[in-house]
C-alpha positions, -999 to +999 in steps of 0.1 A: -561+578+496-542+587+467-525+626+469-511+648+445-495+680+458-484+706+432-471+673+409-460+685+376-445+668+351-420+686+326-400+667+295-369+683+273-386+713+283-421+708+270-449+707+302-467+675+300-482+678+335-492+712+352-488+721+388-514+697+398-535+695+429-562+658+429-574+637+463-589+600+448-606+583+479-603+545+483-632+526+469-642+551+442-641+552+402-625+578+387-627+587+352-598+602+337-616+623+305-600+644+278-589+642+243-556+626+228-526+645+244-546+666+271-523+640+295-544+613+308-514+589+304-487+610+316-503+620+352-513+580+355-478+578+350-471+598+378-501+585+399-483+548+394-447+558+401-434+549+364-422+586+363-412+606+389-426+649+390-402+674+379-414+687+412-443+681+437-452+653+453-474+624+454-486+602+490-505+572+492-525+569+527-503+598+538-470+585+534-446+605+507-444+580+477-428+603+451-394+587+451-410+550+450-406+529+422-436+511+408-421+474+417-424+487+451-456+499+449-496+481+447-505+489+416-522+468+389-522+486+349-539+479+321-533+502+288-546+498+254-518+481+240-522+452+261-494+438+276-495+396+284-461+371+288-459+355+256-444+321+270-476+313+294-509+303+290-542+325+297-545+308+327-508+313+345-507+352+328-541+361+350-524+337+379-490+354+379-498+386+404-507+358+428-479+338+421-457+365+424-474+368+463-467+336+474-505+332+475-522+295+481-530+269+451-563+269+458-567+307+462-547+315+426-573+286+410-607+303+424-599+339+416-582+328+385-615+312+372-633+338+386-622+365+366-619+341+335-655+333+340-664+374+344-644+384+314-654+355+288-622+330+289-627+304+306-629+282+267-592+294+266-571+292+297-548+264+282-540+287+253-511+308+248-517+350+238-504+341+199-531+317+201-556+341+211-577+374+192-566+412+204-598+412+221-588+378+239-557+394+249-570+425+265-596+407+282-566+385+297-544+418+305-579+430+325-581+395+342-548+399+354-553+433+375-585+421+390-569+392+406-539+409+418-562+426+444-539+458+441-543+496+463-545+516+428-555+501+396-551+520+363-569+514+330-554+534+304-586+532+273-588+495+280-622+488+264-609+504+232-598+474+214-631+447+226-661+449+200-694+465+214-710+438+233-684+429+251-674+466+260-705+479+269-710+445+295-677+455+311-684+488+313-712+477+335-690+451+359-660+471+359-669+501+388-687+468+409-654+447+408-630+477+420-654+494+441-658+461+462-619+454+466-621+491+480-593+501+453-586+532+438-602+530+404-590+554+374-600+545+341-585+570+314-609+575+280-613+601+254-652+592+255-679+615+268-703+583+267-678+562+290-676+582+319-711+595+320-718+552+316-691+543+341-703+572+366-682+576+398-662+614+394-646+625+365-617+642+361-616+666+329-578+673+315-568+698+286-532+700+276-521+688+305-544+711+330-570+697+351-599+718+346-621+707+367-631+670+392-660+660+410-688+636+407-695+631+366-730+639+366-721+671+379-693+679+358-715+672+328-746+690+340-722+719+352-692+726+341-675+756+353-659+767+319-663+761+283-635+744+277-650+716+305-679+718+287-661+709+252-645+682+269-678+667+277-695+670+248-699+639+215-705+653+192-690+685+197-707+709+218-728+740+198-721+776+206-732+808+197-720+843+205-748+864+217-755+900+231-779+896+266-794+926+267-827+926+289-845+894+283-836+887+247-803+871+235-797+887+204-774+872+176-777+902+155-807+934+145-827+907+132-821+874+153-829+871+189-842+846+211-857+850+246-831+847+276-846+817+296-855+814+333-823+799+351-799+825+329-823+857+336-801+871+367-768+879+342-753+910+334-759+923+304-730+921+276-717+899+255-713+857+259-711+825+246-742+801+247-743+766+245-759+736+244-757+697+237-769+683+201-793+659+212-810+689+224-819+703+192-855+693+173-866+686+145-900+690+158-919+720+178-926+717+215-937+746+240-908+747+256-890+753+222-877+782+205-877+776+167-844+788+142-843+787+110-807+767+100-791+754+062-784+722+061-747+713+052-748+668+057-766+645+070-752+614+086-774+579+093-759+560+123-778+535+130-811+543+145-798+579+151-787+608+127-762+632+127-777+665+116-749+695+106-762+726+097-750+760+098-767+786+116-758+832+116-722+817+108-718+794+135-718+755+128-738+731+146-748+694+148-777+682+158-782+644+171-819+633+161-834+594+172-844+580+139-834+579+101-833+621+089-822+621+052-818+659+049-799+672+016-773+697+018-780+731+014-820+732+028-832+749+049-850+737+079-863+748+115-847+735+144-861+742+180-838+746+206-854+736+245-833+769+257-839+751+297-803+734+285-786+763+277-752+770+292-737+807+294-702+816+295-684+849+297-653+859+270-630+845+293-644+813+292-659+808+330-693+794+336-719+819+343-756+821+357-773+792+370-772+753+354-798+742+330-816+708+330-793+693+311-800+658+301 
């Protein structure tokens, strides 16, 4: 078990890390999620013993392990900058952890062609990282901390740099491999889609604040503030001030929208809604309520569009399956499934009961 009591990091100054209280059990995946800077990399930092807190502690199966340095320590990294020894082949970079522990020929050959095998390079074990693509050499770098069988591995954005197959294949494997060695698992992205793919708990940071941990699922269906809610939202989450007052939410003297079913029990006043954008419509369904939105762009992905349209002054997005050519400035009626919605008070904390968000 991994412990972090009060650890906060501060630099020239400038708090990196707040106060920070996190239990990780052994055997679970743990999904570091935020956006650039909110500190992902700075408290795996401190989780790994590269930097020591300004003050705090940390433990490891309850022994104090603040003052340890990471030689000293079982920890296998990963970042997105991959890091392999230049001078050796694929083959003696994803053996060295083993080497390094005295561990048996035949031992450091199984695992090593093990996780070649899992991670696509067996064709290249005699070659040298120069010799290899970026992709090649990540995949080495993530070779290397599955065979060194550590306590705590880290993976700062790994995937980042490996093309889409590939990614979304590991994404799959990953959680098995750790969870099985009975490691502690934390795997840092800026990717809404990742954790909720990896699964295991998720850990949402904003500028250097935990704001909230537990299993994903349910830090995605409920968050406790908006700002958790933000974090877990790709696109970026919609919202709307509104006045509750009775059953209606109203926007304005002319705009209002019935209060649904799971919200009905708050005060009255003012809040913030929300909701996800694939949970606007295009089309009409009972459960629906329709608003009448100006286009602004429309974006093709793929099979999927990207729908921004602004709406009583507030800007929203809406992700739609299929090809939806809209021009800009149109109007057009959206329908909102208001089950979904989220309500938050003007200081940010959740309130009412969670949706059925998908």
């Amino acid at each position: 078990m991994l412990e972090l009591r009060n650890a906060a990091k501060i630099v020239g100054g400038e708090v990196h890390i707040h106060p920070t209280d996190l239990v990780l059990e052994r055997g679970t995946l743990n999904v570091l999620l935020g956006p650039t800077l909110s500190g992902k990399t700075s408290l795996m930092r401190l989780m790994a013993g590269l930097d020591k807190p300004t003050s705090g502690a940390i433990f490891f199966d309850g022994a104090d392990v603040t003052g340890v340095r990471v030689q000293n320590r079982n920890v296998a990294m990963v970042y997105q900058q991959f890091i392999n020894y230049p001078a050796l082949t694929v083959y003696e970079n994803i053996a060295s952890p083993m080497r390094i522990a005295g561990k048996e020929a035949a031992t450091v050959d199984r695992e090593v062609r093990r996780a070649a095998d899992l991670l696509k390079l067996t064709p290249y074990l005699d070659r040298t990282p120069l010799n290899l693509s970026g992709g090649q050499q990540q995949r080495t770098a993530l070779a290397r901390a599955i065979v060194k069988n550590a306590s705590l591995v880290l993976l700062d954005e790994p995937l980042a740099n490996l093309d889409y197959k590939l990614r979304e294949e590991l994404r799959e494997e990953l959680p098995r491999i750790f969870a099985e060695s009975g490691a502690i698992f934390v795997y840092a992205t800026t990717e809404p889609s990742e954790a909720l793919l990896l699964g295991g708990n998720t850990v949402t940071l904003n500028e250097g604040r935990i704001t909230q941990f537990g299993r994903t699922i349910d830090v995605y269906r409920k968050p406790h503030d908006l700002v958790t809610a933000r974090t877990f939202a790709d696109p970026p989450l919609n919202t709307l001030a509104v006045m509750k007052s009775g059953g209606m939410f109203r926007v304005n003297d002319a705009e209002a929208f019935p209060v649904p079913a799971h919200l009905s029990a708050i005060t009255d006043g003012p809040m913030t809604i929300a909701f996800q954008p694939h949970q606007l419509s295009l089309k009409a369904s009972p459960m629906a309520v329709p608003l009448s939105a100006r286009t602004q762009i429309s974006e093709i992905a793929g099979s999927e569009s990207f729908i921004h349209v602004g709406f009583m002054g507030a800007r929203w997005v809406a992700l739609m399956h299929g090809i939806h050519d809209i021009d800009p400035d149109q109007p057009v009626e959206l329908h909102l499934d208001t089950r979904h919605l989220m309500a938050f008070a003007p200081d940010g904390k959740a309130i009412g009961e969670a949706g059925t968000a998908a």
